[in-house]
ZADO-1210 file (C-alpha; in nm, 4 decimals, padded with zeros to 6 digits):
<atoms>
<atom x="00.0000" y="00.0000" z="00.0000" code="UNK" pos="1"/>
<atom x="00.2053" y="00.3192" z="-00.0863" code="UNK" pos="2"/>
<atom x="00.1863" y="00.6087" z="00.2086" code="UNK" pos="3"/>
<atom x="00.0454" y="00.9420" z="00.2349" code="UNK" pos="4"/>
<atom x="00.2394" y="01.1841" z="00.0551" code="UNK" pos="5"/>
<atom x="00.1300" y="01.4289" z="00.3562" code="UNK" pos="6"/>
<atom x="00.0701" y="01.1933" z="00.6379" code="UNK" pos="7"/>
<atom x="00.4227" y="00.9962" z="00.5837" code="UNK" pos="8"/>
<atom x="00.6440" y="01.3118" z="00.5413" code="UNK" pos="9"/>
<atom x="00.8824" y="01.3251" z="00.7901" code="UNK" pos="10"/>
<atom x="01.1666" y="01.6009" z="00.8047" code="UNK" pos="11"/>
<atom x="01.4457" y="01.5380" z="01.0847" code="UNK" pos="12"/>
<atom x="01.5455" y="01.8906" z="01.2052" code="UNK" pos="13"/>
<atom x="01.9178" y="01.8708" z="01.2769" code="UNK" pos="14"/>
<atom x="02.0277" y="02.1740" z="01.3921" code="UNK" pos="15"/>
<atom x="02.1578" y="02.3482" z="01.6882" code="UNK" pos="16"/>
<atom x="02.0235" y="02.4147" z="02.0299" code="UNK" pos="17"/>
<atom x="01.8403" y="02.7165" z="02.1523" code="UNK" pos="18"/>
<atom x="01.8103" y="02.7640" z="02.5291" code="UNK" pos="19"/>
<atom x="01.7886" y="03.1195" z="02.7401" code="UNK" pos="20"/>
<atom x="02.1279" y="03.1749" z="02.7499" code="UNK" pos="21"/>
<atom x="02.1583" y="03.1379" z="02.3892" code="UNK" pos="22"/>
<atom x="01.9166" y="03.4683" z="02.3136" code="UNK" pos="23"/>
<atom x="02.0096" y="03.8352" z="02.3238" code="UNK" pos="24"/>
<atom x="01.7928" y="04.0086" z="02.6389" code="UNK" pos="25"/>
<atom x="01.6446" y="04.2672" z="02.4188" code="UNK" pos="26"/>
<atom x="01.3992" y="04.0118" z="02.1202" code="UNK" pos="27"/>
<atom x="01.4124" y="04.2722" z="01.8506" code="UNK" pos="28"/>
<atom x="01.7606" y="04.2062" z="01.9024" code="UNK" pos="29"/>
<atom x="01.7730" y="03.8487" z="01.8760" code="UNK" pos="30"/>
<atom x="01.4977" y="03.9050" z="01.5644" code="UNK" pos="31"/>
<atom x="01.7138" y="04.0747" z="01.3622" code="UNK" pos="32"/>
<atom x="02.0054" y="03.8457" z="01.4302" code="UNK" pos="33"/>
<atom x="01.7887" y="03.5686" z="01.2910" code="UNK" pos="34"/>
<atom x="01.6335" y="03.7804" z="01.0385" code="UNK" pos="35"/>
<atom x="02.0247" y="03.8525" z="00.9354" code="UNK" pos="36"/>
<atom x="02.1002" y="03.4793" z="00.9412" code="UNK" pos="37"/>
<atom x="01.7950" y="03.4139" z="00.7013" code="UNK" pos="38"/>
<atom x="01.9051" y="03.7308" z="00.4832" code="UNK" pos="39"/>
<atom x="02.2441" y="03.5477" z="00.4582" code="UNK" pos="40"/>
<atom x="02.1242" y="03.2219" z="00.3700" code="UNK" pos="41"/>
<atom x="01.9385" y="03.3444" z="00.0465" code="UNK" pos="42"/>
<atom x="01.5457" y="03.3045" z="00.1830" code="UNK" pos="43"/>
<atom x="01.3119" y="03.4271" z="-00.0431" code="UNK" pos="44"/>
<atom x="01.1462" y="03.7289" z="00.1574" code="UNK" pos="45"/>
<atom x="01.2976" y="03.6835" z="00.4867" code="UNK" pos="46"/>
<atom x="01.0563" y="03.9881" z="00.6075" code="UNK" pos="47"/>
<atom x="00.7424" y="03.8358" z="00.5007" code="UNK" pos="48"/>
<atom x="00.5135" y="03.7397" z="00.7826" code="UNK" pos="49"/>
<atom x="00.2147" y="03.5967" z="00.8664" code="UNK" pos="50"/>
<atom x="-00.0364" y="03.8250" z="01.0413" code="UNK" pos="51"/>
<atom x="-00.3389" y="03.7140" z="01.1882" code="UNK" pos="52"/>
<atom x="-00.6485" y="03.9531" z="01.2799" code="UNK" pos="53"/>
<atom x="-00.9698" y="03.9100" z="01.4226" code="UNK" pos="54"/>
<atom x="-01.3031" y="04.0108" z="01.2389" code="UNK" pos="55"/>
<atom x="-01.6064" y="04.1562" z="01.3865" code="UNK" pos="56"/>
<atom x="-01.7498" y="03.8110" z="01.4281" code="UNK" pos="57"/>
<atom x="-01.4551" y="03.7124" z="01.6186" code="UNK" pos="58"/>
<atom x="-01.3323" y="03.4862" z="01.3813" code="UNK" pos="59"/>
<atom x="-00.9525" y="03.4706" z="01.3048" code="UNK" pos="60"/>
<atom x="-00.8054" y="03.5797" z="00.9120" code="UNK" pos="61"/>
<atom x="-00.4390" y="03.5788" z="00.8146" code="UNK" pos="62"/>
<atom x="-00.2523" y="03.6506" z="00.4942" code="UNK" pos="63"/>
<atom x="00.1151" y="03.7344" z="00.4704" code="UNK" pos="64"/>
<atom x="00.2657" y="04.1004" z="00.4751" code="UNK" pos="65"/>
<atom x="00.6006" y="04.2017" z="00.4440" code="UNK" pos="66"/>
<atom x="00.8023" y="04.3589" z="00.7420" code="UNK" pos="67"/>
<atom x="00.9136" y="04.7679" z="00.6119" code="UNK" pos="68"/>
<atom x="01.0664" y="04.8583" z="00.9604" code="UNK" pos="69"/>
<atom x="01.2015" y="04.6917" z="01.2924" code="UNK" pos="70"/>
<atom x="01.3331" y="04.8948" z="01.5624" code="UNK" pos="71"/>
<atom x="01.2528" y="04.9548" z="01.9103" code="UNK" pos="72"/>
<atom x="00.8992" y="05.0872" z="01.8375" code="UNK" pos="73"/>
<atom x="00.8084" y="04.7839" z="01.6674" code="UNK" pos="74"/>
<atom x="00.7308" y="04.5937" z="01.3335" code="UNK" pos="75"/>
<atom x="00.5792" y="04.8030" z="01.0680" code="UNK" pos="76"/>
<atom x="00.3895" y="04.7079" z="00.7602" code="UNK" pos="77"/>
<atom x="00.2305" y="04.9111" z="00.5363" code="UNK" pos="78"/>
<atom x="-00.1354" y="04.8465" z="00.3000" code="UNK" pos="79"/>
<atom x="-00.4602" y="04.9944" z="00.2255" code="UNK" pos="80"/>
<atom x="-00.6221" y="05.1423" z="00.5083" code="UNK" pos="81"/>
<atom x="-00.9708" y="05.0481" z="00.3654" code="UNK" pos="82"/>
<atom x="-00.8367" y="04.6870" z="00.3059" code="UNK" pos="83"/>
<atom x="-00.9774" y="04.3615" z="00.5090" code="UNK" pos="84"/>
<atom x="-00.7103" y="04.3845" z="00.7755" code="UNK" pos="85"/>
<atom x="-00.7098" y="04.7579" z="00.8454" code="UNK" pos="86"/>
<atom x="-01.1120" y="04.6958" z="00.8874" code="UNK" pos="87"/>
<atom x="-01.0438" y="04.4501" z="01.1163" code="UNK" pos="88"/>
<atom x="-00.7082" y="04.6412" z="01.3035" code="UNK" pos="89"/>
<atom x="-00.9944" y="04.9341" z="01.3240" code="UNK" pos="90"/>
<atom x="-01.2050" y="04.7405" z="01.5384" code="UNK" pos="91"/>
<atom x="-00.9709" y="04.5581" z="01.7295" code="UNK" pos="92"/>
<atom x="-00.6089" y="04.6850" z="01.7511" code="UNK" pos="93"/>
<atom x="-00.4708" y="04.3689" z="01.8477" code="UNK" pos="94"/>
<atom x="-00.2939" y="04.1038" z="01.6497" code="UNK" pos="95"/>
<atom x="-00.0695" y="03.8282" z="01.6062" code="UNK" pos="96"/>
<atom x="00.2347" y="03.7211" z="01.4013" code="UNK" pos="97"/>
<atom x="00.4605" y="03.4200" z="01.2397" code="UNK" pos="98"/>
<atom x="00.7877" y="03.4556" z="01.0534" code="UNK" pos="99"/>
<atom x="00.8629" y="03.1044" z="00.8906" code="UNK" pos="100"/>
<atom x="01.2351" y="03.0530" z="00.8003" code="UNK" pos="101"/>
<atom x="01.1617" y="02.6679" z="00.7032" code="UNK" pos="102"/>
<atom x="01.5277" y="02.6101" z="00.5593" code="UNK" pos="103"/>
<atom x="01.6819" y="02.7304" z="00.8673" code="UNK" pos="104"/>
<atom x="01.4065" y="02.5109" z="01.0875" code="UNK" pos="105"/>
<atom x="01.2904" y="02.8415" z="01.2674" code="UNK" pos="106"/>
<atom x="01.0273" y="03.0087" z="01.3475" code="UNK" pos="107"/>
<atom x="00.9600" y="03.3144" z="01.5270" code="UNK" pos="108"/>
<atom x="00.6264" y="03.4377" z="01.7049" code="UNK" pos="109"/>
<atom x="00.4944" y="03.7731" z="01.8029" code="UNK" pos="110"/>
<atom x="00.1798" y="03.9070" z="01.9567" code="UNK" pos="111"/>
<atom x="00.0816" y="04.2962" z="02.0644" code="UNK" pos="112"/>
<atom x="-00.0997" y="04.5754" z="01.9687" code="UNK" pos="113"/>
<atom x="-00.1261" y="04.7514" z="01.6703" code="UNK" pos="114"/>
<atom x="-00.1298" y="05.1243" z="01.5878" code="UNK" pos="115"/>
<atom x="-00.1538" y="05.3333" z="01.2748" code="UNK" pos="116"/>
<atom x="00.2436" y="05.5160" z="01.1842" code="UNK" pos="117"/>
<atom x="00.2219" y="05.8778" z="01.1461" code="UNK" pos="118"/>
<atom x="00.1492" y="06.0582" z="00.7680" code="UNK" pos="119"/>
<atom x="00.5079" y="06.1839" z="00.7934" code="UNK" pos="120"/>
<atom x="00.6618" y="05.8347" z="00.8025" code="UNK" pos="121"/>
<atom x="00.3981" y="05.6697" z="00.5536" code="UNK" pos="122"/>
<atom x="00.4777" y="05.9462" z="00.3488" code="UNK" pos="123"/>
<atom x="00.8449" y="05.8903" z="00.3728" code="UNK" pos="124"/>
<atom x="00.8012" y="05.5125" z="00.3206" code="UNK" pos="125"/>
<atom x="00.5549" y="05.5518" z="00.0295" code="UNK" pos="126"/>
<atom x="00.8134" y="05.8123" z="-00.1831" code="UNK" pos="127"/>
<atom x="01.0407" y="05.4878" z="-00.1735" code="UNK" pos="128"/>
<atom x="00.7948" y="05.2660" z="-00.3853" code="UNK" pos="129"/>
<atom x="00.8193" y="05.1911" z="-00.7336" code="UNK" pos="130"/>
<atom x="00.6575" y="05.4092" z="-00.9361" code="UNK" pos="131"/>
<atom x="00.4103" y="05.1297" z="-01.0775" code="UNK" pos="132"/>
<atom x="00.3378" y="05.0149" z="-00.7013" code="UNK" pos="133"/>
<atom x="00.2729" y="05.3653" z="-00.6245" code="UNK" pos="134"/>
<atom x="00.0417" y="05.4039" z="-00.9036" code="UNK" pos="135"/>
<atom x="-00.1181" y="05.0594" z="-00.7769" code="UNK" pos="136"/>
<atom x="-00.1934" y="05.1755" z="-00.4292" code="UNK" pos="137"/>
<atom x="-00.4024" y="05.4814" z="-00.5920" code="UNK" pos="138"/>
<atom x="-00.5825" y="05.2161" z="-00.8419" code="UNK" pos="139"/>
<atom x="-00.6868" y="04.9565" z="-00.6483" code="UNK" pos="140"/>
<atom x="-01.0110" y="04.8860" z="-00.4147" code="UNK" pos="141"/>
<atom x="-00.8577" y="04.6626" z="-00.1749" code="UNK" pos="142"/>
<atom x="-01.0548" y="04.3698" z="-00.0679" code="UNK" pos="143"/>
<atom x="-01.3516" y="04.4563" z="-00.2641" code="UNK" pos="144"/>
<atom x="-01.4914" y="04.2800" z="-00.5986" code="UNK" pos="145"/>
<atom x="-01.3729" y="04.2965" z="-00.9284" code="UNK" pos="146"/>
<atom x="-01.5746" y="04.1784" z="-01.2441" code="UNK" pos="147"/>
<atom x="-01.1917" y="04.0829" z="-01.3752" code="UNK" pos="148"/>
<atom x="-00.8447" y="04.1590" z="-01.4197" code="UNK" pos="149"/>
<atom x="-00.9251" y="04.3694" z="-01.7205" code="UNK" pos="150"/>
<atom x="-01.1139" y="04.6536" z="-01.4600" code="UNK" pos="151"/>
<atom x="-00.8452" y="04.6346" z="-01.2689" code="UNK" pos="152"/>
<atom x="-00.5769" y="04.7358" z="-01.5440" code="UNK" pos="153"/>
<atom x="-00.8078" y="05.0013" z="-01.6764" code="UNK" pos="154"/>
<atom x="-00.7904" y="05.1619" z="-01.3376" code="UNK" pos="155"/>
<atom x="-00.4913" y="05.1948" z="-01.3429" code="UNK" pos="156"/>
<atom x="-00.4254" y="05.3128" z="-01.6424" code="UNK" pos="157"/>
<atom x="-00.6894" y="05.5968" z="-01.5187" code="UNK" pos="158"/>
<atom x="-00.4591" y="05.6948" z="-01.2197" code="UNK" pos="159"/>
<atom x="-00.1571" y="05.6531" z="-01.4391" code="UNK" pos="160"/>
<atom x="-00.3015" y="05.9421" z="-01.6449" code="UNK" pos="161"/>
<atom x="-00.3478" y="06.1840" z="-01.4021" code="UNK" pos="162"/>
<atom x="00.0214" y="06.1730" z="-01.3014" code="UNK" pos="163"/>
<atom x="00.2774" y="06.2463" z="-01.5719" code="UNK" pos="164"/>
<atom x="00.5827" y="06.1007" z="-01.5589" code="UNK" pos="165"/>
<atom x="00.8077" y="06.3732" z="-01.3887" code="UNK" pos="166"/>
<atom x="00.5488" y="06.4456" z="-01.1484" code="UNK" pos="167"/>
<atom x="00.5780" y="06.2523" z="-00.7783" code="UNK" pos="168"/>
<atom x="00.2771" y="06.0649" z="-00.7553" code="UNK" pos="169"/>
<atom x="00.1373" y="06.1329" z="-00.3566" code="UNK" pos="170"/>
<atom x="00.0395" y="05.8606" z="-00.1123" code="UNK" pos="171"/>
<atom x="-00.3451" y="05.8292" z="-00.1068" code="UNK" pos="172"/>
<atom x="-00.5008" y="05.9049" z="00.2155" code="UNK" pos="173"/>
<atom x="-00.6153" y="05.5395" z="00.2322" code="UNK" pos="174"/>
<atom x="-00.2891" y="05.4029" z="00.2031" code="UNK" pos="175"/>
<atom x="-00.0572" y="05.3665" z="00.4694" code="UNK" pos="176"/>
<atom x="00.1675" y="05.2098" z="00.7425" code="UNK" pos="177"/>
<atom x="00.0736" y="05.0133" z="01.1090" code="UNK" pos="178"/>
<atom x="00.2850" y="04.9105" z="01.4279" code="UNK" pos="179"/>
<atom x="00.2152" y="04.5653" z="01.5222" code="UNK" pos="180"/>
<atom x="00.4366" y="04.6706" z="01.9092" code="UNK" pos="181"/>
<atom x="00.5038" y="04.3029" z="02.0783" code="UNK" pos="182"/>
<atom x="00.4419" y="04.2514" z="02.4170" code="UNK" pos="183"/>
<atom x="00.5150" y="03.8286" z="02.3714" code="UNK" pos="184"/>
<atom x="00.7916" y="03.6509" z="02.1394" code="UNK" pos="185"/>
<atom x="00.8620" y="03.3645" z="02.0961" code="UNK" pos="186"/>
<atom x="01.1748" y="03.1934" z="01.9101" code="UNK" pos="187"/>
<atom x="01.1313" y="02.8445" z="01.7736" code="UNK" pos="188"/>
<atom x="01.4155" y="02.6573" z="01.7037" code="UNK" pos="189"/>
<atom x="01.3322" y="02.2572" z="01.5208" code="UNK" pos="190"/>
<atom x="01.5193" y="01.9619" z="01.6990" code="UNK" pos="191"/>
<atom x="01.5332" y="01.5886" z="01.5916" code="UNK" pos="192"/>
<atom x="01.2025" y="01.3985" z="01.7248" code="UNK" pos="193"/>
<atom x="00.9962" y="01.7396" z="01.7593" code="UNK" pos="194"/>
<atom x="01.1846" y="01.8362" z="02.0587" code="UNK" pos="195"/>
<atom x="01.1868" y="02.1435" z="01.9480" code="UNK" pos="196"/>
<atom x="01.3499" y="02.4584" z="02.1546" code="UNK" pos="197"/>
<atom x="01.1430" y="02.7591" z="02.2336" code="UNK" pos="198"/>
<atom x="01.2743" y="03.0620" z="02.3971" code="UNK" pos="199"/>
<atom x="00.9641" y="03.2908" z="02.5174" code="UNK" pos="200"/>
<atom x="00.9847" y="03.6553" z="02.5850" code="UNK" pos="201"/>
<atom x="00.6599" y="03.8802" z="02.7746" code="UNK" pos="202"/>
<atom x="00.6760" y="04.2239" z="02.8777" code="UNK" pos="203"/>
<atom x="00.6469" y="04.2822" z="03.2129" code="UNK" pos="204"/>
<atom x="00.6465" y="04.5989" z="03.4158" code="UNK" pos="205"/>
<atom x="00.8833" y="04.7366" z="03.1495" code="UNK" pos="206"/>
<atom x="01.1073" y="04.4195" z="03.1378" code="UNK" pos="207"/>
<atom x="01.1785" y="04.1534" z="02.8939" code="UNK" pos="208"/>
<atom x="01.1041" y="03.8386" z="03.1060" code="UNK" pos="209"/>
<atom x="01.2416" y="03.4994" z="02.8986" code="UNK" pos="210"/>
<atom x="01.0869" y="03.1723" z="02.9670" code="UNK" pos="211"/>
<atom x="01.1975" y="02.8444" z="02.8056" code="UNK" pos="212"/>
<atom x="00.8824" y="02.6062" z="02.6651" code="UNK" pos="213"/>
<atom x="00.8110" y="02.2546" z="02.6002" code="UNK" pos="214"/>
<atom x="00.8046" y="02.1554" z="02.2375" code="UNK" pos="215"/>
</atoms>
């Protein structure tokens, strides 16, 4: 009888250990070394993560945005502010997050609350775009239905006409950047038999508390 292509996959994680000791007392820190270790490697997207959001039913929704800033402040992403998730951030300003960096058999968690960035540093971030993603923020309804891909190319040829091609084209007031600001990491390292390490970080009265978990 030939096995289950998905049940039957096994991968044995041999790499090395992760304990308390091993992680930098400050996470965005120790995030960025990892994030510099899967930069180095080659990963496609090492800033992409996985956010996850509440609706007003409760009921959970990811998708995968990529990482613009990390610094003390926090994690900051930017999309349409009329979009699904910026509905959802709107209601409740809460969410969660998952980098996956498979080939190095990590993973790293985050969780906190998330706040809009100021114009001034959407604006900033926004003049940096490609022209034809700048042009693409100002043509598309985010989240909203299409009849096809040929609307969608006609608007934006309409918004490409109303900028010529030495003018700057402005961020839209509906487009923009958020903070997802951790209060909880967590660094996930794979070990043979699913003994994985975890290292977990919470805020606590100002203080980075780390915690070591069972796989």
């Amino acid at each position: 009888m030939d096995g289950d292509p998905i049940r039957d996959r096994r991968v044995q994680y041999e790499t090395d250990g992760l304990d308390v000791a091993d992680v930098d007392a400050d996470p965005m820190e120790q995030w960025r070394r990892w994030h510099n270790d899967a930069l180095q490697a080659g990963l496609v997207e090492p800033n992409a993560m996985t956010l996850a959001t509440v609706d007003v039913r409760h009921a959970p929704d990811t998708r995968i945005v990529l990482v613009r800033g990390a610094d003390e402040r926090g994690l900051t992403f930017y999309t349409n502010y009329e979009s699904a998730k910026s509905r959802q951030l709107d209601v409740n300003p809460a969410a969660a997050a998952t980098f996956g960096w498979l080939e190095l058999h990590r993973q790293v968690r985050v969780r906190g609350q998330v706040t809009r960035v100021d114009e001034a540093e959407s604006d900033a971030y926004f003049a940096t775009r490609p022209r034809p993603s700048q042009i693409g923020a100002w043509a598309s309804p985010q989240s909203q239905p299409i009849g096809g891909r040929g609307e969608l190319d006609a608007l934006v040829e309409h918004e490409a006409a109303r900028f010529t091609s030495d003018q700057p084209v402005p961020r839209p007031a509906h487009w923009g950047g958020w903070r997802l600001v951790p209060d909880e990491w967590e660094f996930w390292q794979g070990r043979p038999s699913r003994l994985h390490d975890r290292v977990h970080y919470r805020l606590l009265d100002g203080q980075w508390r780390r915690t070591r978990l069972a796989p």
